[in-house]
RONUKE-840580 format. One record per residue (C-alpha): residue in one letter; x, y, z. Coordinates in steps of 0.5 Angstrom, whole numbers, plus 500, padded with zeros to 3 digits. Each point is the difference from the previous one (the first is absolute). Example, Ala and Ser with C-alpha at 12.3 -4.5 7.8 and 13.67 -1.06 7.14 Angstrom:
% RONUKE-840580
PT, rest, xx, yy, zz
PT, A, 525, 491, 516
PT, S, 502, 507, 498
% end
This chain:
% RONUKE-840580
PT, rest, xx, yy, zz
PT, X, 455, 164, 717
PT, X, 497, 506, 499
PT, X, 505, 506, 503
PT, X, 496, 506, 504
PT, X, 503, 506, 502
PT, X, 499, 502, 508
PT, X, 495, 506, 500
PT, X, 504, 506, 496
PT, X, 507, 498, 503
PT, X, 504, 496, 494
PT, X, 501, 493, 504
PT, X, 496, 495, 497
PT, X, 499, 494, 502
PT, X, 497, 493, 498
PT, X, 492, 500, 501
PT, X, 501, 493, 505
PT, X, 505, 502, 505
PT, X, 502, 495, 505
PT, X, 498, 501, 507
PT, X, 506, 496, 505
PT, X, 497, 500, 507
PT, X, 500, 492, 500
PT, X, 508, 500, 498
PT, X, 503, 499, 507
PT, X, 493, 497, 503
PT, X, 497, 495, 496
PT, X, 505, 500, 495
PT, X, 507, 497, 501
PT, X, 506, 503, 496
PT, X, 500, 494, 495
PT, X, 492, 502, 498
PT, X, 501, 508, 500
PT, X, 505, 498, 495
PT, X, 496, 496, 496
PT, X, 494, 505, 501
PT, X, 505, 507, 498
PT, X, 502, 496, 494
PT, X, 493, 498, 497
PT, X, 499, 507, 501
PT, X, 505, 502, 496
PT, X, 499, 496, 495
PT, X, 493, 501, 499
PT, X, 502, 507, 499
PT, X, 499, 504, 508
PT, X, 504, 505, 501
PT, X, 497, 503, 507
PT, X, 502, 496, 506
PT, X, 496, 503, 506
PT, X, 502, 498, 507
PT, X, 501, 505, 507
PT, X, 505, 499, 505
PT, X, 495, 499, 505
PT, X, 499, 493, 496
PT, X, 497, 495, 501
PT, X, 496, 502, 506
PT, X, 504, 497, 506
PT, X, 507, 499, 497
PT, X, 502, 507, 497
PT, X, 505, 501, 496
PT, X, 500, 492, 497
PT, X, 496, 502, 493
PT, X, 505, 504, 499
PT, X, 506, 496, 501
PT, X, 497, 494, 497
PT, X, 498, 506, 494
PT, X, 507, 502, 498
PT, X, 503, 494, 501
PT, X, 495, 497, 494
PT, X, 501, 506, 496
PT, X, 508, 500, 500
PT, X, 503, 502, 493
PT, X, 493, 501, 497
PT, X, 499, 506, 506
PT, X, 500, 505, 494
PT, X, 495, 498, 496
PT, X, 494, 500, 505
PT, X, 497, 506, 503
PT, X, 502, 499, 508
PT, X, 495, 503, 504
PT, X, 500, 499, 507
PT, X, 496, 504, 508
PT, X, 502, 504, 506
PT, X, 496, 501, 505
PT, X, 496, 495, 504
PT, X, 503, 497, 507
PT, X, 507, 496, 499
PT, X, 499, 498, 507
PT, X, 496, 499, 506
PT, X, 501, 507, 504
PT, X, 499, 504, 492
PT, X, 507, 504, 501
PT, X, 500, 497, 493
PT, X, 496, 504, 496
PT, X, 497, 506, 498
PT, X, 501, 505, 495
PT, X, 506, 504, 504
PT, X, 506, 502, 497
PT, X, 504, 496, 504
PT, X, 496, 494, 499
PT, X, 498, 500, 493
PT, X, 509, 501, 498
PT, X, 501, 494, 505
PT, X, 494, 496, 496
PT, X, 503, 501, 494
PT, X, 507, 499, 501
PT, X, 497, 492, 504
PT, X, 496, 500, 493
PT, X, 506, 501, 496
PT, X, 504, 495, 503
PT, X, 495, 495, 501
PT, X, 498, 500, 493
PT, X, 507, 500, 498
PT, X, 499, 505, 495
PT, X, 502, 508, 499
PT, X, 494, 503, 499
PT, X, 492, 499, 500
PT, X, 497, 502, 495
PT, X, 493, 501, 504
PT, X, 500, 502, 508
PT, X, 493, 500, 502
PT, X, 498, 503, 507
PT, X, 496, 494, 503
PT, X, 494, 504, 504
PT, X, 501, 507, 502
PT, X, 503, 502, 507
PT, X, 495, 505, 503
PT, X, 506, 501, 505
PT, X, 505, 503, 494
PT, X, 498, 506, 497
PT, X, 501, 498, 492
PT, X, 505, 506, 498
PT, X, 505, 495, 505
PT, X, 498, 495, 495
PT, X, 500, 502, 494
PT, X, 506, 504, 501
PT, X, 504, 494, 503
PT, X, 497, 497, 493
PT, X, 502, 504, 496
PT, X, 508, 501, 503
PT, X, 500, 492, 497
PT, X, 497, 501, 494
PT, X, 506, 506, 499
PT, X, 505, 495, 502
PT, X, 498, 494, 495
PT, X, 498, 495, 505
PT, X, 492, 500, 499
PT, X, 497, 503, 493
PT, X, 492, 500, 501
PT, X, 497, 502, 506
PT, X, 493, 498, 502
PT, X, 495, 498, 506
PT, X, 495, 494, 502
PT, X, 493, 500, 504
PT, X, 500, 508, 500
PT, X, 493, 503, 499
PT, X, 498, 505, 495
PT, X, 502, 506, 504
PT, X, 506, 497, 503
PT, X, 502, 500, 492
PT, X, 498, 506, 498
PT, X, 504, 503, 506
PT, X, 506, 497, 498
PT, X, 501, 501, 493
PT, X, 498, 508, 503
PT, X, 506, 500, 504
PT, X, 504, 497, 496
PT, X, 498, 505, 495
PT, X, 502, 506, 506
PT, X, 507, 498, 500
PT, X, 501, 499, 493
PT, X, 502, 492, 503
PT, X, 498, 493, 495
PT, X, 493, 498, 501
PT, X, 497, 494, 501
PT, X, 499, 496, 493
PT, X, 495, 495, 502
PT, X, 496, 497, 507
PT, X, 499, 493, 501
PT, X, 493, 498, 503
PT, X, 495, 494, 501
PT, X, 496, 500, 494
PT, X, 496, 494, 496
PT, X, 494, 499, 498
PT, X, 497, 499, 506
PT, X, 504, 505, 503
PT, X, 498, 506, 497
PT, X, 500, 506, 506
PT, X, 506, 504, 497
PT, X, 496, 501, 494
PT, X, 496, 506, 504
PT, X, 506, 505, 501
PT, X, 508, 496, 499
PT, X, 499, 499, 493
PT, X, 497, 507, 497
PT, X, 506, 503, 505
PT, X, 505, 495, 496
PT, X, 497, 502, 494
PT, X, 500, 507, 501
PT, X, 507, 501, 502
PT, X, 502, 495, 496
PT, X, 503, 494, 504
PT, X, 498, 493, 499
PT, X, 496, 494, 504
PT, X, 504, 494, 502
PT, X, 495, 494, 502
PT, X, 502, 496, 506
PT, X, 495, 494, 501
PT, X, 497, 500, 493
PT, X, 497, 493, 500
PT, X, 497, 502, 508
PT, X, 505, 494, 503
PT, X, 498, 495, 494
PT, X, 492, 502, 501
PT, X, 501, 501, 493
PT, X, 502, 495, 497
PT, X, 493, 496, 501
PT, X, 503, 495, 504
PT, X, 496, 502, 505
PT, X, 492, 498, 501
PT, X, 495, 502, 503
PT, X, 498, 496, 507
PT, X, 507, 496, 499
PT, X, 506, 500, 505
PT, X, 506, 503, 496
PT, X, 504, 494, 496
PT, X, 505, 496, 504
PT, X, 507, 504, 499
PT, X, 498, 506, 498
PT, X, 502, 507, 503
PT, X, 493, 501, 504
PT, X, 499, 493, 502
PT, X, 507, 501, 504
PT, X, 498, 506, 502
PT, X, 493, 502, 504
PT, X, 503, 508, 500
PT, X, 500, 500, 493
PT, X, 494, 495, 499
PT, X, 496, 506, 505
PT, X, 502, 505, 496
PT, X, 500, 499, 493
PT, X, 496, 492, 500
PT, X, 493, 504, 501
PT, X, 493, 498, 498
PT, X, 499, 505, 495
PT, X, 507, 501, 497
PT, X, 499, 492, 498
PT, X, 493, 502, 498
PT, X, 502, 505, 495
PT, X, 507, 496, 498
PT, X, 494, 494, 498
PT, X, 497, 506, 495
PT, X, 506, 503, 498
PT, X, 503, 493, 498
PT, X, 493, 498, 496
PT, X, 501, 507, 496
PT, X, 508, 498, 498
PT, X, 498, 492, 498
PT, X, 493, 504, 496
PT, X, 506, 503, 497
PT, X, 505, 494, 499
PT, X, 505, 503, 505
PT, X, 501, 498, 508
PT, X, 499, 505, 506
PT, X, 508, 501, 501
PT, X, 499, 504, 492
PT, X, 494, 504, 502
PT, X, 505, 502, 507
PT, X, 505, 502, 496
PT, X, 497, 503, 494
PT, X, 496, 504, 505
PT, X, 505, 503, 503
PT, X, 505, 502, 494
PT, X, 493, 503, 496
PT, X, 503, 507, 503
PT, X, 507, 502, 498
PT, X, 501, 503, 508
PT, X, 500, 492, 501
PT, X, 507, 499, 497
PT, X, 502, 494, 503
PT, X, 496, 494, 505
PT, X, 504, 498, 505
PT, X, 498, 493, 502
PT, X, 505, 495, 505
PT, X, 501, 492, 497
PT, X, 502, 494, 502
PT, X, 502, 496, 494
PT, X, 502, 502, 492
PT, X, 493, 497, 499
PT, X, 496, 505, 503
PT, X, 505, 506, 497
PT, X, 499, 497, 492
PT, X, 493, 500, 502
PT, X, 500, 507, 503
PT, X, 503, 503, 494
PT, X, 495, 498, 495
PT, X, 495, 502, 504
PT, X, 504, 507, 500
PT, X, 500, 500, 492
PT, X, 492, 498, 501
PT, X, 496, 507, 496
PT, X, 493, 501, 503
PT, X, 496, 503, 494
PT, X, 493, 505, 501
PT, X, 496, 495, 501
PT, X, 503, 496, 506
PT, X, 503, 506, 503
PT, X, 491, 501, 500
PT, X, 498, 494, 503
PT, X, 505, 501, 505
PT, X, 499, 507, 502
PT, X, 493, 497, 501
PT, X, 501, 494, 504
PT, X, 505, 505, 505
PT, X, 495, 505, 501
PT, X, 495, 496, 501
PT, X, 502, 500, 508
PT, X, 503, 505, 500
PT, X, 499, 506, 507
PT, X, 496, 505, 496
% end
């Protein structure tokens, strides 16, 4: 599996990152082992989880994580988040100094490593000022228990305002933010990828294949299949499963079989066409669904269905 470097930093990572939001949840300890080593045999080196994960259970992913990674913890790149709520009240959470030392040494214990490799602030704390944070963040790297630094749902000044601070305090910077993008899914694309590109951080996707509607498994005018994600969630179902996301899924799948290829390879193969994509995050439930991903991950869409697509994406897009 193709290695990419994280926007002009030196880590790198492999182009499938594995999204770990189910372990804990929809994932017992024996299937997030089975999934942890199927990744690690299919080549993933980037495990992705947060300690706010799964939504509801905080702090179970990572638990289930470490304890899958074991002795193999060294040949991976470990990357977690801070941030967002850990209990009810919101003491847990935030930007602080205070909070973000605590949040990570729970992190640490949890995972049951020394270090994370990469620490991403979760979503921005308007009540912290983000020299506390970044200094807080820098004080961990310089005492070797977090390597990289990176953000998440951060909008395009809240970006240029922390690698600018960053930059005043002589202070290590973000190297990547982590943002919902697809196909489907293209807002960021306006202002957070040419901010990325011009200060040199890389774009982690989450929800590439937009909750499965990518994967051309879900039809126009039909429910969602029995026992998919959708079908058991009508919130995710209301947010992802619309009319014209189908619709356009329906197009996209028609270009990939014109093109002897399935949809999950144009999702994929979209997404890492710009090196400021070094790696797609994306969840699983089986080794299955991770041997198909990482060949999709190796898809390289040529000039002329890159075209097609561009055609087909912007045939609805807001002028």
């Amino acid at each position: 599996m193709e290695l990419r470097n994280i926007g002009t930093s030196g880590l790198k990572v492999s182009t499938l990152g594995l999204g770990c939001n189910n372990f804990g949840g929809r994932l017992d300890q024996t299937a997030t082992e089975t999934v942890v080593h199927a990744a690690l045999d299919a080549g993933v080196t980037m495990f992705d989880t947060a300690d706010v994960y799964p939504m509801g259970v905080g702090g179970a992913s990572e638990s289930f994580l470490g304890t899958a990674l074991a002795k193999r913890r060294k040949d991976v790149v470990l990357a977690s988040k801070f941030g967002m709520k850990m209990d009810e009240d919101g003491v847990k959470s935030g930007g602080s100094r205070r909070y973000i030392v605590a949040a990570v040494e729970d992190s640490l214990k949890r995972l049951n490593t020394d270090w994370i490799d990469l620490l991403q602030f979760h979503a921005p704390d308007p009540d912290t000022p983000i020299d506390e944070t970044l200094a807080a963040l820098d004080d961990l790297i310089r005492a070797g228990k977090v390597h990289y630094i990176g953000s998440s749902n951060f909008s395009a000044w809240q970006t240029v305002e922390a690698q600018y601070v960053a930059l005043e305090m002589g202070a290590n910077r973000f190297i990547v933010t982590q943002e919902g993008y697809s196909m489907l899914n293209r807002k960021i694309e306006a202002e957070v990828i040419p901010v990325c590109q011009k200060y040199g951080l890389g774009v982690l996707p989450f929800f590439p294949l937009e909750s499965g509607i990518l994967t051309g498994k879900y039809l126009v005018g039909q429910p969602a299949p029995e026992g998919s994600r959708l079908a058991k969630s009508q919130r995710m179902a209301d947010q992802f499963m619309t009319d014209s996301n189908v619709a356009k899924a329906t197009q996209l799948d028609a270009i990939a079989k014109s093109a002897g290829l399935e949809l999950i390879d144009l999702a994929f193969g979209w997404l890492l066409r710009d090196a400021v994509v070094p790696s797609v995050i994306a969840g699983a439930s089986n080794g299955s669904q991770i041997a198909r991903n990482a060949q999709a991950v190796d898809v390289k869409l040529d000039s002329e269905l890159l075209a097609k697509i561009t055609a087909c994406l912007n045939d609805e897009r807001e002028p």
